[in-house]
N, C-alpha and C positions, 0 to 999 in steps of 0.2 A: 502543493506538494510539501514535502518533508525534508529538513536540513539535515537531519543527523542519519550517519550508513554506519553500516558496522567497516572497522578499521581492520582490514586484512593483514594487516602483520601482525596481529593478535593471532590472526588465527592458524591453528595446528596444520602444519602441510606433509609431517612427515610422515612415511610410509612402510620405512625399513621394521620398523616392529610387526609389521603384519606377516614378514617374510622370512625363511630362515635366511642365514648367509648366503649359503648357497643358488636359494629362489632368486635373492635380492641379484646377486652378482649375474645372473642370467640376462636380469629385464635389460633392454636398451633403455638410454636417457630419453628418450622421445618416450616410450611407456611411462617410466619413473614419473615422468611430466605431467602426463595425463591423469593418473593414479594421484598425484598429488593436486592437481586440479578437481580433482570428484570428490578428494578428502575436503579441500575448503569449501567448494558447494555446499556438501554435507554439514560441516561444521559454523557454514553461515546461517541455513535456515536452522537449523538446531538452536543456534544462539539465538535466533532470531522470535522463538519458541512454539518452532513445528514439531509436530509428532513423526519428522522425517525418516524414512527406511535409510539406514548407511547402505552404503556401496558395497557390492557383494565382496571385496577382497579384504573389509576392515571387519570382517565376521568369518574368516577361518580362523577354525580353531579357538571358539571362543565358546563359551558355555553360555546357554538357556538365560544364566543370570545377567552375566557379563553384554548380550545381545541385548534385554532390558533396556540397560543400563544407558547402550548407546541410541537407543530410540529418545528415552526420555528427554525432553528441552530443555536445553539450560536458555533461561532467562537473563535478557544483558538489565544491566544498571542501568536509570530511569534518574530524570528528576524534573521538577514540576517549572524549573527556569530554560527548559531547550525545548527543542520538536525531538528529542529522542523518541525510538521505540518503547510505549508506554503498553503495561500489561495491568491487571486490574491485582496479577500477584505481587505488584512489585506495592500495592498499600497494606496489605497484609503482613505479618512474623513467619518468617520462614520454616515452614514445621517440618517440611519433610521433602527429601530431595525427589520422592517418586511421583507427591502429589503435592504443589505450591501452589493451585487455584482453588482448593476445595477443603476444607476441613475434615477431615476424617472423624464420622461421625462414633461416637463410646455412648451406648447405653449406659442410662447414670446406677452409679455403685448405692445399694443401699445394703444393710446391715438386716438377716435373715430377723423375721418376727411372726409372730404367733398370726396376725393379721395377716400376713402376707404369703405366709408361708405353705399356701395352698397357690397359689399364683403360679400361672404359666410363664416359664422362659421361654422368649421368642426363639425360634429357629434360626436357622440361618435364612433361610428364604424372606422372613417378614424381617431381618437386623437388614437383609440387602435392601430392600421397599424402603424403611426408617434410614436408611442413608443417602437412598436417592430424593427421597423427600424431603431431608435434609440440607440437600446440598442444591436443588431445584428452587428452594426456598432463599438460599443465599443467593444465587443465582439473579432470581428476580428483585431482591434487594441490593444490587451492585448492578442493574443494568445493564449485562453485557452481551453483546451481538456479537453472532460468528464471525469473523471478519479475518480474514486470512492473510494480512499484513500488505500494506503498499512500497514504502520507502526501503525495503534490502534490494539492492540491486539488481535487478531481474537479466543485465543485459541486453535491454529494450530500450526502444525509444519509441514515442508515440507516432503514431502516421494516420493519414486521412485519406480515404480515397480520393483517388485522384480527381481533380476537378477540371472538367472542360475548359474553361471559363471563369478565373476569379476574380473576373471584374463582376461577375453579378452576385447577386444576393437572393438567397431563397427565401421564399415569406412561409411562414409556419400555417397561417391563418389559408393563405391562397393556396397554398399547396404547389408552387409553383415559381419559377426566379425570373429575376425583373434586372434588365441593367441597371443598378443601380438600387433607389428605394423604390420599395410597391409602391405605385400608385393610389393604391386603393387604401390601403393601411398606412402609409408614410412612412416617415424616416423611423430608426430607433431610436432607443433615451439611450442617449452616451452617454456613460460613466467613464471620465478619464480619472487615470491615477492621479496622488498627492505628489505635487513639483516637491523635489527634491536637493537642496542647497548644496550638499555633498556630489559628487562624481562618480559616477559607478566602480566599484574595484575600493574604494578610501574608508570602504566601513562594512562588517559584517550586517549591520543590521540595515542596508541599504537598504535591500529586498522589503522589509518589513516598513521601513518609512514614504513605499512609493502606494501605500495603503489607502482606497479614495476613503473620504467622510461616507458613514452609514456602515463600515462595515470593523470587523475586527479578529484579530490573530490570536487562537484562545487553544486550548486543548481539544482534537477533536472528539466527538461523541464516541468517534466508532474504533475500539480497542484497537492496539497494533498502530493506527494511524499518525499516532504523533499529534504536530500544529494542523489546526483545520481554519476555515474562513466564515465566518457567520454575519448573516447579519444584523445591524441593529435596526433596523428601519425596513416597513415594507419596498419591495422593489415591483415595479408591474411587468407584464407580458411585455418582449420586446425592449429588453434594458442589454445593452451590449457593456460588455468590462473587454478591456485589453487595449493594446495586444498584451501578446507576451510578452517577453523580453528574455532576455539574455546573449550568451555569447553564441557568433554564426560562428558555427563546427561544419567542413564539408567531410572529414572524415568519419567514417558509419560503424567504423567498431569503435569511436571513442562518442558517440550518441549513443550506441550500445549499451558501454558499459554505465552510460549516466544516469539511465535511466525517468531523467529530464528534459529530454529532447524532443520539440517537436519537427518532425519532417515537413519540410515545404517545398514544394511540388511545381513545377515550371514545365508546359508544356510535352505534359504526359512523365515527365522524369524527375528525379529526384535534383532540386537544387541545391539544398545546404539544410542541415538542422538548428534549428534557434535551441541552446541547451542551458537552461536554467538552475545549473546546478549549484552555480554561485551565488550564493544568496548575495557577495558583494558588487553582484554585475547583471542581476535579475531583478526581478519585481514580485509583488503577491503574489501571482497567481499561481507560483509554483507551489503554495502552500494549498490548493484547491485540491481535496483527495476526491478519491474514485470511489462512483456511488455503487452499490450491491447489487443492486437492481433499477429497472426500470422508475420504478413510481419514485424511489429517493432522488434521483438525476432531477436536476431543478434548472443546468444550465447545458448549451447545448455548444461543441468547438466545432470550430468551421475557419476554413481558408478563404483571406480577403484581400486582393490588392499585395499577397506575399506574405501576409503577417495571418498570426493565430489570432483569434476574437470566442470569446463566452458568449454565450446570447442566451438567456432567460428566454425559455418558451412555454413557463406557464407563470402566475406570479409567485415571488419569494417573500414571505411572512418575516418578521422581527422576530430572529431567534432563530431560523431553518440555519442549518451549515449548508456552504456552495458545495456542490459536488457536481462532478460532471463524468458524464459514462467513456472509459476509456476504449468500448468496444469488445463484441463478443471473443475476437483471440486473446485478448489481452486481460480477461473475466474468464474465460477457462484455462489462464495458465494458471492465475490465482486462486480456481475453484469458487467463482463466482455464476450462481444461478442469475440468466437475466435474460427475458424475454426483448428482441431487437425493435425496435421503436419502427414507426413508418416515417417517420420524417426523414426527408430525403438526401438534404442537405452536406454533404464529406464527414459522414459520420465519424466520429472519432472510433480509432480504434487500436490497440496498442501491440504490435511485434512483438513476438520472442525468438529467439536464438532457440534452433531448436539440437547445437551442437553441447555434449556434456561437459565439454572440457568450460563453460564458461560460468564465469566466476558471479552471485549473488553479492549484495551491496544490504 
């Protein structure tokens, strides 16, 4: 998962502009509240750089241009020593506040000549083609994947269907769970983390030093996502990382708003969420982003003995990023297309708040 959220006291909450005096002095403080809550939603996935509709009450009385205006993303500051929110605009010169991922394509200026001067000017129909080919072209020279952002705050915390039984463990191969290891297939390859000489909570970069050998904390592939987890070294079928770690939170609006929590589950109920949001009191795995779809998922979570575990269910090449599927609600909150896997196992899958008053990260 990802360190860096955007910092809400940046952001705009105020509302009285939308209103005249007289509207303003009507609303109660409980509306005022709320209205000012929809305004930072808005203005966090905005910053965050979505193409998000504002809220119907920051668009009276605003002109065609002005509504633009407030669609268009603004892009936060980037830089290549954090897990901030990375955009492929932010390697680019900033040309234009309407379009900063694309070049605005200019048929080239020549000087009218006897040669030429039978020559057809393109329309407007084939300048629109030459632009989209233009920019289709940069496109696939900058590699970049839809990917509809992880680490802004969503409100969520991760949860797993609930499990029967987690003393057992499901075999991928069997199709089937066994107390304990399959018999047939045997234990897993455990990957424990790097011992750590420091204390959790005495260093920001704890989190990143509990990193086992074979693997490493780099830029991820996939835009919007910030630190990703790759490896260097192949890993086989059946290699476990974890657990998790971090701080036990038993309260669920502040796993909510972490949006690095996972839920851990005790007979049939909710026990406590483990929340990784500190990187001074967590470990990697929080740095682990969420895969697009099916076929990129390389690792699978599951609840074990109370704690979270990764489990590699196919093998991982030298060089794949870890990703692991957060689940179908939690893929169409972000507008992820992804076909549900059959493995059986407490699938991961990740909550939203489906109340609007609540605030993005």
């Amino acid at each position: 998962m990802l360190c860096s959220s955007i910092n809400f006291d940046n952001l705009p909450s105020s509302i009285s502009e939308f209103f005249t005096r007289e509207e303003f002095d009507k609303i109660s403080e409980y509306e005022k509240q709320h209205l000012s809550n929809l305004r930072q939603n808005f203005e966090a996935l905005r910053r965050a750089g979505l193409p998000v509709t504002p809220p119907e009450f920051m668009l009276r009385n605003k002109s065609e241009k002005e509504k633009r205006k407030l669609v268009t993303p603004t892009i936060l500051e980037s830089s290549d020593g954090s897990d901030s929110e990375w955009t492929p605009a932010l390697e680019k010169p900033r040309i234009s506040q309407v379009n900063q991922r694309k070049r605005l394509f200019q048929p080239p200026k020549k000087a009218p000549s006897k040669d030429n001067s039978n020559e057809k000017v393109p329309g407007p129909t084939q300048q629109k083609k030459q632009r989209k080919e233009q920019t289709d072209s940069e496109d696939e020279d900058e590699e970049v994947h839809v990917y509809p952002f992880r680490k802004i705050r969503m409100s969520s915390y991760m949860s797993l269907s609930t499990p029967d039984d987690d003393d057992y463990l499901y075999c991928e191969e069997c199709r089937q769970e066994y107390d304990g290891d399959c018999p047939i297939h045997g234990p897993l390859l455990l990957v424990d983390d790097a011992e750590v000489q420091q204390c959790p909570g005495e260093s920001i970069e704890y989190s990143k030093r509990t990193l086992p050998v074979g693997l490493v904390i780099k830029r991820s592939k996939i835009p919007h996502a910030g630190l990703g987890v790759f490896a260097l070294k192949d890993f086989p079928a059946r290699t476990r990382f974890g657990p998790y770690k971090g701080k036990k939170e038993v309260d669920e609006t502040i796993a909510h708003e972490s949006g690095y929590s996972w839920q851990i589950m005790k007979d049939g109920q909710t026990s406590h969420f483990v929340d990784g949001k500190d990187p001074s009191r967590s470990n990697w795995m929080r740095y682990v982003n969420c895969a697009r779809h099916e076929d990129e998922q390389c690792v699978t979570a599951y609840q074990y003995q109370g704690d979270i575990y990764y489990r590699s269910h196919k093998p991982i090449c030298a060089g794949t990023e870890i990703l692991v599927y957060y689940g179908d609600s939690y893929a169409r909150d972000l507008g992820i297309n992804s076909t549900k896997p059959e493995r059986k196992q407490h699938r991961a899958k990740k909550v939203q708040e489906s109340s609007v008053d609540a605030k993005t990260d």
